[in-house]
MARDREN-495655 format. One record per residue (C-alpha): x, z, y; residue in one letter. Coordinates in pm, whole numbers. Each point is the difference from the previous one (the first is absolute). Example, Ala and Ser with C-alpha at 12.3 -4.5 7.8 and 13.67 -1.06 7.14 Angstrom:
<rs>
+--------+--------+--------+---------+
!     px !     pz !     py ! residuo !
+--------+--------+--------+---------+
!   1230 !    780 !   -450 !       A !
!    137 !    -66 !    344 !       S !
+--------+--------+--------+---------+
</rs>
This chain:
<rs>
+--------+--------+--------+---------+
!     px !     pz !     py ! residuo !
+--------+--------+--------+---------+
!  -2702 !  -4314 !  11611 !       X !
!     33 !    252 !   -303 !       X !
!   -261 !   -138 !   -215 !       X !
!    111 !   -383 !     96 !       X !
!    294 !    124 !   -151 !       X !
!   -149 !    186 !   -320 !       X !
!   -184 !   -312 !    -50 !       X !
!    277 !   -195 !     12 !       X !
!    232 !    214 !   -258 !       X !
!   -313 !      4 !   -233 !       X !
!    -48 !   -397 !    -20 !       X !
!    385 !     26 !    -52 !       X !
!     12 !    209 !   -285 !       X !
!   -293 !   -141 !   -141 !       X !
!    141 !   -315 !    -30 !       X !
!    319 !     71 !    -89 !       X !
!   -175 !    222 !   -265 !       X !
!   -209 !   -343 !   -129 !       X !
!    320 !   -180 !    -15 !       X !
!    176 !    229 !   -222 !       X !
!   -299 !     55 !   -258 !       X !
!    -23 !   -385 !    -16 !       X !
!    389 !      8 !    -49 !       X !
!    -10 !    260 !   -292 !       X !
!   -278 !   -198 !   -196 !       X !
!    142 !   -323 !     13 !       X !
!    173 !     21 !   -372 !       X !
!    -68 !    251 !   -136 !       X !
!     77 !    133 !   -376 !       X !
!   -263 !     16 !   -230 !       X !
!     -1 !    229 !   -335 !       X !
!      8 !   -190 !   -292 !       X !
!    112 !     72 !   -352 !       X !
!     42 !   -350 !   -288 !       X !
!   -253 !     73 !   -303 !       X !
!    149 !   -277 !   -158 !       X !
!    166 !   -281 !    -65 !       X !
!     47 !   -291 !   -197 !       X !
!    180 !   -290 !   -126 !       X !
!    -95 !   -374 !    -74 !       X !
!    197 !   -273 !   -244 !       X !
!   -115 !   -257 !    184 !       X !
!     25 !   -131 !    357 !       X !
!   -109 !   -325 !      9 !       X !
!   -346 !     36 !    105 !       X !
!     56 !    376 !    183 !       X !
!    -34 !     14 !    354 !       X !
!     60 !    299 !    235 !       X !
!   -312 !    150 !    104 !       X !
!   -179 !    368 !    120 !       X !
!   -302 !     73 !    -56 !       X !
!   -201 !    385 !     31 !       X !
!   -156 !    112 !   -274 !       X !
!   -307 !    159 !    103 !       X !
!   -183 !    178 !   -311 !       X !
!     82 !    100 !   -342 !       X !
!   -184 !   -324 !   -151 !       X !
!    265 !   -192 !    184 !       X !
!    292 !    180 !   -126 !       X !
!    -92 !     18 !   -375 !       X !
!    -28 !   -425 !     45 !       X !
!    361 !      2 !    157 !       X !
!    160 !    252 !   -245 !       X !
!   -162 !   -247 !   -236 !       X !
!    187 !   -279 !    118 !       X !
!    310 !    134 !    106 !       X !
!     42 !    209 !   -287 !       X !
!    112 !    338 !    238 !       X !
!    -18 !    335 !   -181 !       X !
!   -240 !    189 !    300 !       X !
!   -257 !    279 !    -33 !       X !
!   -277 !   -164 !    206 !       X !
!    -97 !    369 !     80 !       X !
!    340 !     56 !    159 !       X !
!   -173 !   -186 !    318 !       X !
!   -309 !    159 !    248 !       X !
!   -115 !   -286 !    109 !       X !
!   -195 !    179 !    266 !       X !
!    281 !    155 !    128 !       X !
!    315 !   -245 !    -95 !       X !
!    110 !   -338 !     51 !       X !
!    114 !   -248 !   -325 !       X !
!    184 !   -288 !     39 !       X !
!    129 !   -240 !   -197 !       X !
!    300 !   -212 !     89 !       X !
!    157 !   -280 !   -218 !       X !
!    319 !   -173 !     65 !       X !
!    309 !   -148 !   -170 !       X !
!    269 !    203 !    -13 !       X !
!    416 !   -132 !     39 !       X !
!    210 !    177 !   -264 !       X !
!     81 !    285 !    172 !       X !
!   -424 !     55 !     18 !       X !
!   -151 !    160 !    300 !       X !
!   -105 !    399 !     58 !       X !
!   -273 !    109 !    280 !       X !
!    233 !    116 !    251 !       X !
!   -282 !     70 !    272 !       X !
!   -359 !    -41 !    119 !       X !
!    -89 !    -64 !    330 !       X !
!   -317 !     13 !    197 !       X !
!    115 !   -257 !    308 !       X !
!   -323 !    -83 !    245 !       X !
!   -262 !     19 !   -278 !       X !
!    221 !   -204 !   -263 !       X !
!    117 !    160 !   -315 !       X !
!    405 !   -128 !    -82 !       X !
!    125 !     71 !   -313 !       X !
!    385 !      9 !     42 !       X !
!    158 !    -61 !   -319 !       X !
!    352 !     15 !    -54 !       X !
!    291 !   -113 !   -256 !       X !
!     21 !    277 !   -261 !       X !
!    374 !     44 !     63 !       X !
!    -55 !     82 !    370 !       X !
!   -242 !    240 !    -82 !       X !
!    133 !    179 !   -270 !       X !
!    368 !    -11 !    112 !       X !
!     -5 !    -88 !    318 !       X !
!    186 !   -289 !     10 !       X !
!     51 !   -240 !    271 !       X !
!   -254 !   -360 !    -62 !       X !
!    271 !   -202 !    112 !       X !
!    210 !    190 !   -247 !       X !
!   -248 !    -81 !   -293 !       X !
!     -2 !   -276 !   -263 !       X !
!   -285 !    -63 !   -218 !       X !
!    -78 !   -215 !   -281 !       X !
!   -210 !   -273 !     61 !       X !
!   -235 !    109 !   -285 !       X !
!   -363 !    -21 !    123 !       X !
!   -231 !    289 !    -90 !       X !
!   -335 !      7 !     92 !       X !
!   -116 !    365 !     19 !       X !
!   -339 !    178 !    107 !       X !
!     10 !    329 !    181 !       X !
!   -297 !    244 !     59 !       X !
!     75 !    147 !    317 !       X !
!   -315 !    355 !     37 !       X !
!     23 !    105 !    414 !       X !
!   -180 !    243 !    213 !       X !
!   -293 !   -193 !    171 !       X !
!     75 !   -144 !    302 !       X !
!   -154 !   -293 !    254 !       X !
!    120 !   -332 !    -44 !       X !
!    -59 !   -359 !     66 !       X !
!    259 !   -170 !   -175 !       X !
!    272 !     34 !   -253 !       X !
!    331 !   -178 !    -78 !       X !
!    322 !     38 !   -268 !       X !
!    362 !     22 !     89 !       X !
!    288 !    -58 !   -175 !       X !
!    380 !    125 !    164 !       X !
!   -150 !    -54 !    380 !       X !
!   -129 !   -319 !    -63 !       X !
!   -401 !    -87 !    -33 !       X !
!   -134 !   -125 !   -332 !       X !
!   -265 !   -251 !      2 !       X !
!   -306 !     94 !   -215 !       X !
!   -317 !   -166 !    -91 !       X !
+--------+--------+--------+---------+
</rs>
């Protein structure tokens, strides 16, 4: 009767222990610091988009193009993630408010620069409706994933 009920407790807490780690992981933070950003004039043919950047060769060809001011040895490529994410910005522009690891996809939650900085309500906010397209090179700790997708204030941003 004792071990029936050992047995018992164990599948219990064994269980309950699986249903907590698979609570904490979903969402998780992931370290990241910006290496960079940039500005474009033009929007008329810019499209939000992510993309990793997986060796040095690739990074001098989008420092090339995008004009950012990065030390292509700031990044261990055997150790780090790089990504690149393009998107057009409102007025008020957009920071990197958080980076989150949910199920195996990557979210980059960006936010409106005054909610960040100030924390201002979004509702409260007004922008200009100036549209900036801007690059960001976003280095991270290597980590798993399957998929990856922007955010801007909550809502999802479609990208190529």
């Amino acid at each position: 009767m004792i071990d029936i009920r050992r047995f018992i407790l164990c599948s219990l807490f064994l269980c309950s222990a699986a249903v907590l780690s698979a609570c904490s992981d979903a969402g998780s933070s992931i370290d990241y610091e910006v290496i960079g950003k940039t500005e474009s004039g033009d929007s008329g043919a810019f499209a939000s988009s992510i993309q990793q950047i997986t060796d040095e060769e690739m990074l001098r060809m989008a420092i090339e193009q995008t004009g950012a001011d990065i030390d292509p040895d700031a990044v261990d490529f055997d150790s780090e993630h790089l990504f690149q994410v393009s998107m057009v910005e409102n007025g008020c522009g957009y920071l990197l408010e958080d980076l989150v690891n949910e199920d195996g996809t990557l979210r980059f939650m960006f936010e409106l620069t005054p909610v960040v900085e100030s924390g201002e309500d979004p509702e409260d906010v007004t922008c200009a409706e100036v549209a900036v397209p801007t690059t960001s090179f976003i280095k991270t700790e290597a980590v798993d994933f399957s998929s990856l997708e922007i955010y801007g204030s909550g809502e999802k941003i479609e990208s190529e």
